[in-house]
VOPAGU-2260 file (C-alpha; in pm, 1 decimal, decimal comma):
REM VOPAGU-2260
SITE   aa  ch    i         X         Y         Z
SITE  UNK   A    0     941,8    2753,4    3152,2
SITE  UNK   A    1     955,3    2604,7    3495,8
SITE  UNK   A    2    1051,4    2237,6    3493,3
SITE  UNK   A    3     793,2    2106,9    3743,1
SITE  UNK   A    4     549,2    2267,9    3483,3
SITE  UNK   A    5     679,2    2098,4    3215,9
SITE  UNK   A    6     662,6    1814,5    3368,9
SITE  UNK   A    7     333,6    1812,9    3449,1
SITE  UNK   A    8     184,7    1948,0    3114,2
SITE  UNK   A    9     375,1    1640,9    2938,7
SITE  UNK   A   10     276,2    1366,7    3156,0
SITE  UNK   A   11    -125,8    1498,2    3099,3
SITE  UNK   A   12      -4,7    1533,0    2699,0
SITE  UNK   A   13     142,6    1206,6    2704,7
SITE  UNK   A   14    -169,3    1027,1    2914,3
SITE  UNK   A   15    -391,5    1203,5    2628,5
SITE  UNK   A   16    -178,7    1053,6    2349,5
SITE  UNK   A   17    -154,8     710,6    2544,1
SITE  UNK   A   18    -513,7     676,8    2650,1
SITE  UNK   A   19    -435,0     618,7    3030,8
SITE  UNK   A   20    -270,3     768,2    3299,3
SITE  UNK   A   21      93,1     779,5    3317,0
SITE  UNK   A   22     370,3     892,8    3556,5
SITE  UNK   A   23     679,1    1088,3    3493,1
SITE  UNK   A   24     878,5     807,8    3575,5
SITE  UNK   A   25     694,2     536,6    3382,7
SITE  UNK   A   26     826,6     447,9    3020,4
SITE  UNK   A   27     583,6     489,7    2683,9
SITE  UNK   A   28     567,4     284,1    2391,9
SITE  UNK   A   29     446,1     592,3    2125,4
SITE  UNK   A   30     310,2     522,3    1771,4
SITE  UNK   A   31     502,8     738,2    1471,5
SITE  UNK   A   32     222,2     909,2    1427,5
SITE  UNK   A   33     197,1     956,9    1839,5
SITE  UNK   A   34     584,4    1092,9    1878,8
SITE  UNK   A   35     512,0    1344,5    1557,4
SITE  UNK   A   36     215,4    1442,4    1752,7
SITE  UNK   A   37     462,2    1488,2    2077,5
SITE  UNK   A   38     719,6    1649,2    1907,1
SITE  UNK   A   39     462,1    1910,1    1751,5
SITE  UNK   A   40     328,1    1976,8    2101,6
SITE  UNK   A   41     631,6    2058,1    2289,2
SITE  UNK   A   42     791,0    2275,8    1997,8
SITE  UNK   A   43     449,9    2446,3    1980,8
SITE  UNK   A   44     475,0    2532,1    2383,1
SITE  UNK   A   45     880,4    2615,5    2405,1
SITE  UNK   A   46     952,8    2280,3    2615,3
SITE  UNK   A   47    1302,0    2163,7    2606,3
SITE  UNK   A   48    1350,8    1798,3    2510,5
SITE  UNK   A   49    1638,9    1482,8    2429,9
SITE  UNK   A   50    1463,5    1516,8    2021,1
SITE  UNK   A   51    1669,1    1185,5    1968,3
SITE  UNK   A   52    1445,8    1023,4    2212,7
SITE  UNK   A   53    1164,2    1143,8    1989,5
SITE  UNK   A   54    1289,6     999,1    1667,4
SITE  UNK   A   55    1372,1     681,8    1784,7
SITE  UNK   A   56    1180,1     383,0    1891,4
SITE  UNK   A   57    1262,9     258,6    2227,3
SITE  UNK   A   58    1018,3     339,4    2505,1
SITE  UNK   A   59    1101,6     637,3    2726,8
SITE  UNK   A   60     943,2     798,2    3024,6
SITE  UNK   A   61     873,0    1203,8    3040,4
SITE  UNK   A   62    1172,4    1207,3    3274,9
SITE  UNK   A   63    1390,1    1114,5    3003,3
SITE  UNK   A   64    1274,2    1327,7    2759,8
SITE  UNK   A   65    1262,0    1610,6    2934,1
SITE  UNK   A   66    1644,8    1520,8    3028,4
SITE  UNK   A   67    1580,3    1490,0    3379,0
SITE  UNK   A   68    1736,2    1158,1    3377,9
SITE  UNK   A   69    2036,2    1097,5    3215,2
SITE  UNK   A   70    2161,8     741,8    3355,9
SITE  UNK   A   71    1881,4     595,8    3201,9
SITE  UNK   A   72    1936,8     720,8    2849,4
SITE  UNK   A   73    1868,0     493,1    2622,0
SITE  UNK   A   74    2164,0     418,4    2414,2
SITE  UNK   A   75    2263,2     638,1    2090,8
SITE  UNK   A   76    2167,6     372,5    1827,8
SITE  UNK   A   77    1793,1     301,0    1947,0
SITE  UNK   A   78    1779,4     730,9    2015,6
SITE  UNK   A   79    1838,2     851,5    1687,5
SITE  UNK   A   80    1775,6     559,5    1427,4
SITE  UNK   A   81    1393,0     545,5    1358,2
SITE  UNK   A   82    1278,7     263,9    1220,5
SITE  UNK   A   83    1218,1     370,6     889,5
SITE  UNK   A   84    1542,8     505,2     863,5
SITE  UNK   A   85    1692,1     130,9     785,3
SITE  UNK   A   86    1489,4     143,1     529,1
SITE  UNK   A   87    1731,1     232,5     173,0
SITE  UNK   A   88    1582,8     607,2      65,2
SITE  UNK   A   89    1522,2     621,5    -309,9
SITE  UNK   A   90    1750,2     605,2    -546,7
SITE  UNK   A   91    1902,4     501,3    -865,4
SITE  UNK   A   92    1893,0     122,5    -860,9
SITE  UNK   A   93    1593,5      -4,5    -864,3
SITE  UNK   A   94    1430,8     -60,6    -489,5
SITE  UNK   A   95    1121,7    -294,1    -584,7
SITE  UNK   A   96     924,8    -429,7    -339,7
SITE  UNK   A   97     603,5    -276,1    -165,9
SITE  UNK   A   98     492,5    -168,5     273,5
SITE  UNK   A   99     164,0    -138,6     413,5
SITE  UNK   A  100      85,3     114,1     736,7
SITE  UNK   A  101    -216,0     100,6     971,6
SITE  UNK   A  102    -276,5     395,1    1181,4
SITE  UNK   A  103    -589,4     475,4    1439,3
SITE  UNK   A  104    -760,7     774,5    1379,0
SITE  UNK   A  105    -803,0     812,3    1720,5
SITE  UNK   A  106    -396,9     889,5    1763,0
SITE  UNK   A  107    -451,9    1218,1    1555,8
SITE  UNK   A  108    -448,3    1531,7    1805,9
SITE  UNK   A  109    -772,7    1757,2    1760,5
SITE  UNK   A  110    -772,0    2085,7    1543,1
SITE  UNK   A  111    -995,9    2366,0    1524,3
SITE  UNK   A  112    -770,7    2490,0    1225,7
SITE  UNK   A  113    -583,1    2254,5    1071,8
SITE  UNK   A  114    -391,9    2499,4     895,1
SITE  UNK   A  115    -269,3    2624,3    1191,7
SITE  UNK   A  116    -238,0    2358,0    1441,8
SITE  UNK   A  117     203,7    2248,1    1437,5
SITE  UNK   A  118     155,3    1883,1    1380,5
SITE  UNK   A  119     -97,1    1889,0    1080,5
SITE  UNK   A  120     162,1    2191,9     936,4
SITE  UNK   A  121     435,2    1982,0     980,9
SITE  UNK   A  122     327,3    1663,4     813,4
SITE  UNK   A  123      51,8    1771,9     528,5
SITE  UNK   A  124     120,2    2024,1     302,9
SITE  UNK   A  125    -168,9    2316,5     220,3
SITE  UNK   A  126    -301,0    2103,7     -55,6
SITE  UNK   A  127    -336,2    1763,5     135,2
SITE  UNK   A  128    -506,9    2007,2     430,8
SITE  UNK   A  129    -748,4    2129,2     195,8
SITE  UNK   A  130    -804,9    1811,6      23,6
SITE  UNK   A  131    -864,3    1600,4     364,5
SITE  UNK   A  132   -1091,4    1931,1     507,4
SITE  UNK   A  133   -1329,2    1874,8     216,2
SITE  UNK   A  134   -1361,0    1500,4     310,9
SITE  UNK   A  135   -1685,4    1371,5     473,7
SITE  UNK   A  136   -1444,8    1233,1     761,3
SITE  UNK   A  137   -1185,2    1483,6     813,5
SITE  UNK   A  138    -961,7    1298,0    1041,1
SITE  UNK   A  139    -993,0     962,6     872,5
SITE  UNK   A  140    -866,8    1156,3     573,7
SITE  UNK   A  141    -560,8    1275,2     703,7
SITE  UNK   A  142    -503,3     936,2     860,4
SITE  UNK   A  143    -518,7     763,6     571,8
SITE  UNK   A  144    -249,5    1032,3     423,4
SITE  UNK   A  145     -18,8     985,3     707,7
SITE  UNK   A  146      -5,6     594,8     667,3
SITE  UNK   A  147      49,8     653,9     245,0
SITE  UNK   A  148     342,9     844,4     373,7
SITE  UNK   A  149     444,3     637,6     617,4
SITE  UNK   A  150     397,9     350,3     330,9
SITE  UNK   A  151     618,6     566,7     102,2
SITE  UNK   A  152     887,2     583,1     302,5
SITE  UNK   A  153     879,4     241,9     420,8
SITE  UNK   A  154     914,7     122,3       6,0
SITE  UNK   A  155    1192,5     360,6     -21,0
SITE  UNK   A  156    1020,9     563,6    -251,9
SITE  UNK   A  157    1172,9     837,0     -31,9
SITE  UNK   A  158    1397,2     922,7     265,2
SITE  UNK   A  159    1221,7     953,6     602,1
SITE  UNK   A  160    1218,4    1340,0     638,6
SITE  UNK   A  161    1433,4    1434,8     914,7
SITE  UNK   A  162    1138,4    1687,8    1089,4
SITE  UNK   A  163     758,3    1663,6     975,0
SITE  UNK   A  164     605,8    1477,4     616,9
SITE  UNK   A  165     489,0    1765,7     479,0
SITE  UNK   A  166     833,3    1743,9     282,9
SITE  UNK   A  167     648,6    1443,1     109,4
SITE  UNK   A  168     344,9    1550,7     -89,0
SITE  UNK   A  169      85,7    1319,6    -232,4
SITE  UNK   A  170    -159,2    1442,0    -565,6
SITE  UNK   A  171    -536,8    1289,2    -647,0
SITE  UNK   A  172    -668,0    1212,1   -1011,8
SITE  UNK   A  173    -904,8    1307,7   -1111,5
SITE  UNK   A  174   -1068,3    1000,5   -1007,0
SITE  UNK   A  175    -992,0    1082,2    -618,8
SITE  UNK   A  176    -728,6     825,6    -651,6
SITE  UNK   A  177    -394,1     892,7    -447,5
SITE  UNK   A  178     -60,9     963,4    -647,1
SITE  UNK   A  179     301,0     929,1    -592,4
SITE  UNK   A  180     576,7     944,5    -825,3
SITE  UNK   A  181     736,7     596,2    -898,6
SITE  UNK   A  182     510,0     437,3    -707,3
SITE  UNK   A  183     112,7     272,2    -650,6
SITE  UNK   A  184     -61,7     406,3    -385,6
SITE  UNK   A  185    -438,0     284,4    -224,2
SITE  UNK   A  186    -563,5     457,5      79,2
SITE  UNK   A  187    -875,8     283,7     237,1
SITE  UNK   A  188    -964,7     364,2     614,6
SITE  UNK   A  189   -1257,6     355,6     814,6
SITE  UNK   A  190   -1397,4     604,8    1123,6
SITE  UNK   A  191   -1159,6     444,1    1327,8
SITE  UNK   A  192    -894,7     282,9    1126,9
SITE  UNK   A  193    -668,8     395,1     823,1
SITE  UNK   A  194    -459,9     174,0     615,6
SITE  UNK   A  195    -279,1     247,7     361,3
SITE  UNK   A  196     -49,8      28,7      54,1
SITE  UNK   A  197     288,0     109,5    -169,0
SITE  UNK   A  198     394,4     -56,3    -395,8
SITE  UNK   A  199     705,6      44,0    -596,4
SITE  UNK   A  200     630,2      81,9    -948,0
SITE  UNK   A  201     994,7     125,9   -1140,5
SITE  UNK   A  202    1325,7     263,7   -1049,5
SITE  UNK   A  203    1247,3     627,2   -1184,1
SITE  UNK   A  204    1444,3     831,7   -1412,6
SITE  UNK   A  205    1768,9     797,3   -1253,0
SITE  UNK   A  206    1821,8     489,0   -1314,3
SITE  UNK   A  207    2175,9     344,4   -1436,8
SITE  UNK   A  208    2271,2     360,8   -1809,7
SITE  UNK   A  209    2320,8      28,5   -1954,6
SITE  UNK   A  210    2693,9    -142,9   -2006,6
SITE  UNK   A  211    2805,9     -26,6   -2362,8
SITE  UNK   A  212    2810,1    -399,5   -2450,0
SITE  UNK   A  213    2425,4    -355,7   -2455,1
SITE  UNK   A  214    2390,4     -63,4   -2566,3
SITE  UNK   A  215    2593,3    -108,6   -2896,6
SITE  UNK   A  216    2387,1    -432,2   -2967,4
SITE  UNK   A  217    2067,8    -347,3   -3232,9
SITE  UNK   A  218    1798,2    -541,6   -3203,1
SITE  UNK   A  219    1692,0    -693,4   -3557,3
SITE  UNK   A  220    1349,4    -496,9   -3554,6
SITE  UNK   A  221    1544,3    -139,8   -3601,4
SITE  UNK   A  222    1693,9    -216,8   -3917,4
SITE  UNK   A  223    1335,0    -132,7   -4055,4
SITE  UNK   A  224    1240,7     218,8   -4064,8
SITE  UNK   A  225    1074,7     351,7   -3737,0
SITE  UNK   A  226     784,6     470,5   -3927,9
SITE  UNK   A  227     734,0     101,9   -4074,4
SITE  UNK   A  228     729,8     -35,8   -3695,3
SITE  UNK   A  229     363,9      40,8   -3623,2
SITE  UNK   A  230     183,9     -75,3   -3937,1
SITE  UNK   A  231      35,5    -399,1   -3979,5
SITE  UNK   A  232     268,3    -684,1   -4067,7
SITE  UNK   A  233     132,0    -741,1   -4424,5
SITE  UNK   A  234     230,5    -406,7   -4523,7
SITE  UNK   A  235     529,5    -357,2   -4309,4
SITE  UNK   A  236     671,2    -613,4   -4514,4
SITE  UNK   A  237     519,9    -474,7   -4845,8
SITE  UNK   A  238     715,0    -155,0   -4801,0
SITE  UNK   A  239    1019,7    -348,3   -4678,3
SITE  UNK   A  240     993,3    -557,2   -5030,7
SITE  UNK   A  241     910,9    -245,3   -5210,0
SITE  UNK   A  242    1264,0     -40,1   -5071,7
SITE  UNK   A  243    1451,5    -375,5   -5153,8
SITE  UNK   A  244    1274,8    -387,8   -5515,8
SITE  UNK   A  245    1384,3      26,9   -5623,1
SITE  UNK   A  246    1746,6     -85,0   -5489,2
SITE  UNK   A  247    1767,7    -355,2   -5747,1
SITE  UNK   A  248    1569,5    -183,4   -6006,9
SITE  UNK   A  249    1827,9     112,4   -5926,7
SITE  UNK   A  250    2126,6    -123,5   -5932,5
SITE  UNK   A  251    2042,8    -277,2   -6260,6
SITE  UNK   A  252    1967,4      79,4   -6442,8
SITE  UNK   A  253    2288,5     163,3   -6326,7
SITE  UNK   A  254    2482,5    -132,7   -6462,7
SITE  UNK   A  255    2269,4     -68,1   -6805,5
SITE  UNK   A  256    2398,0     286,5   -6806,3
SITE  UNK   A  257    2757,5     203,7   -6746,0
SITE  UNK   A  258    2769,2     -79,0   -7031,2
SITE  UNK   A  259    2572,2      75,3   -7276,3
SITE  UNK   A  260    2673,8     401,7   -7318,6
């Protein structure tokens, strides 16, 4: 594709995402939601691009990205370490905590498939697209879904995916309400605004075994049989009395057997 081209159809991409005007030259201050839009858009039209620049979260002008101007690269830390990627992914040990994300609906890009269109296939998976589709406010919907992920991987609930969210995939009740594994989820948005809540539930199944110091210590409560554990009290210890009883009554027989015959 011709450069001046490309040039031109990303300044009047990035002045749509932006909301104003915008020269090649002048640096941008995009939104996550904003650069996965961008990065969508120029893989869906072939356009060349510094993808760090993309991932990061320093400002850069279309110039920049486009490579055009190299002196003013911004350095490799702030190009390829988003945000969330500080952020500890999930694992083992117990990550606790909670992270909130607000996102304008307005920052979505426009679909007349969502199915098709690169930035809703990247970041929802078929379900969540047919989910959001059936919601009164489409958008809104899948606003709301972006900031849950976003929340997600802010928690650490999981690692921030290196291209698109789709690779994490929310579930609904059957209640309508939102669900993650490991971890509490609320969604609440209006036509304009989405926000959206994590908070980490429990470390998961992979969490460590316990020193063999604790695990060789038994707890008093397992000496009684595990099917005495869930009756009442009163006749939990009624059948506890009752074992202890037929051992003695057994012990005595026995001693009566051995001395009398």
């Amino acid at each position: 594709m011709d450069t001046n081209m490309s040039v031109d159809q990303t300044v009047a991409y990035v002045s749509r995402l932006v909301g104003d005007p915008i020269s090649p030259e002048q640096p941008v201050a995009l939104r996550s939601l904003q650069r996965a839009a961008l990065s969508s858009w120029v893989r869906q039209n072939n356009i060349s691009i510094r993808s760090g620049l993309i991932n990061g979260s320093t400002p850069f002008s279309v110039r920049q990205l486009l490579g055009m101007d190299a002196d003013s690269e911004p350095s490799v830390a702030s190009a390829i370490t988003p945000a969330s990627a500080a952020i500890p992914a999930a694992s083992g040990a117990a990550v606790g905590g909670m992270a909130i994300d607000i996102e304008e609906v307005a920052n979505l890009p426009a679909a007349a498939d969502y199915r098709e269109h690169p930035f809703y296939v990247d970041n929802f998976t078929g379900a969540e697209i047919a989910h959001c589709v059936r919601q009164r406010n489409e958008l809104a919907s899948f606003c709301g879904l972006w900031a849950a992920k976003e929340a997600i991987v802010k928690a650490g609930l999981a690692p921030a995916p290196a291209s698109g969210l789709s690779a994490i995939e929310l579930a609904w009740d059957a209640a309508g309400r939102p669900l993650y594994p490991s971890g509490l989820i609320s969604i609440s948005h209006t036509d304009t605004v989405a926000v959206a809540v994590c908070l980490v539930q429990h470390a998961g199944p992979s969490s460590p075994q316990a020193p063999r110091s604790q695990k060789a210590l038994t707890p008093a409560a397992m000496i009684i049989p595990a099917d005495t554990q869930a009756l009442p009290a009163n006749r939990r210890a009624s059948k506890v009395a009752a074992v202890v009883l037929l051992l003695v009554v057994g012990a005595i027989v026995g001693f009566v057997a051995r001395n009398v015959f």
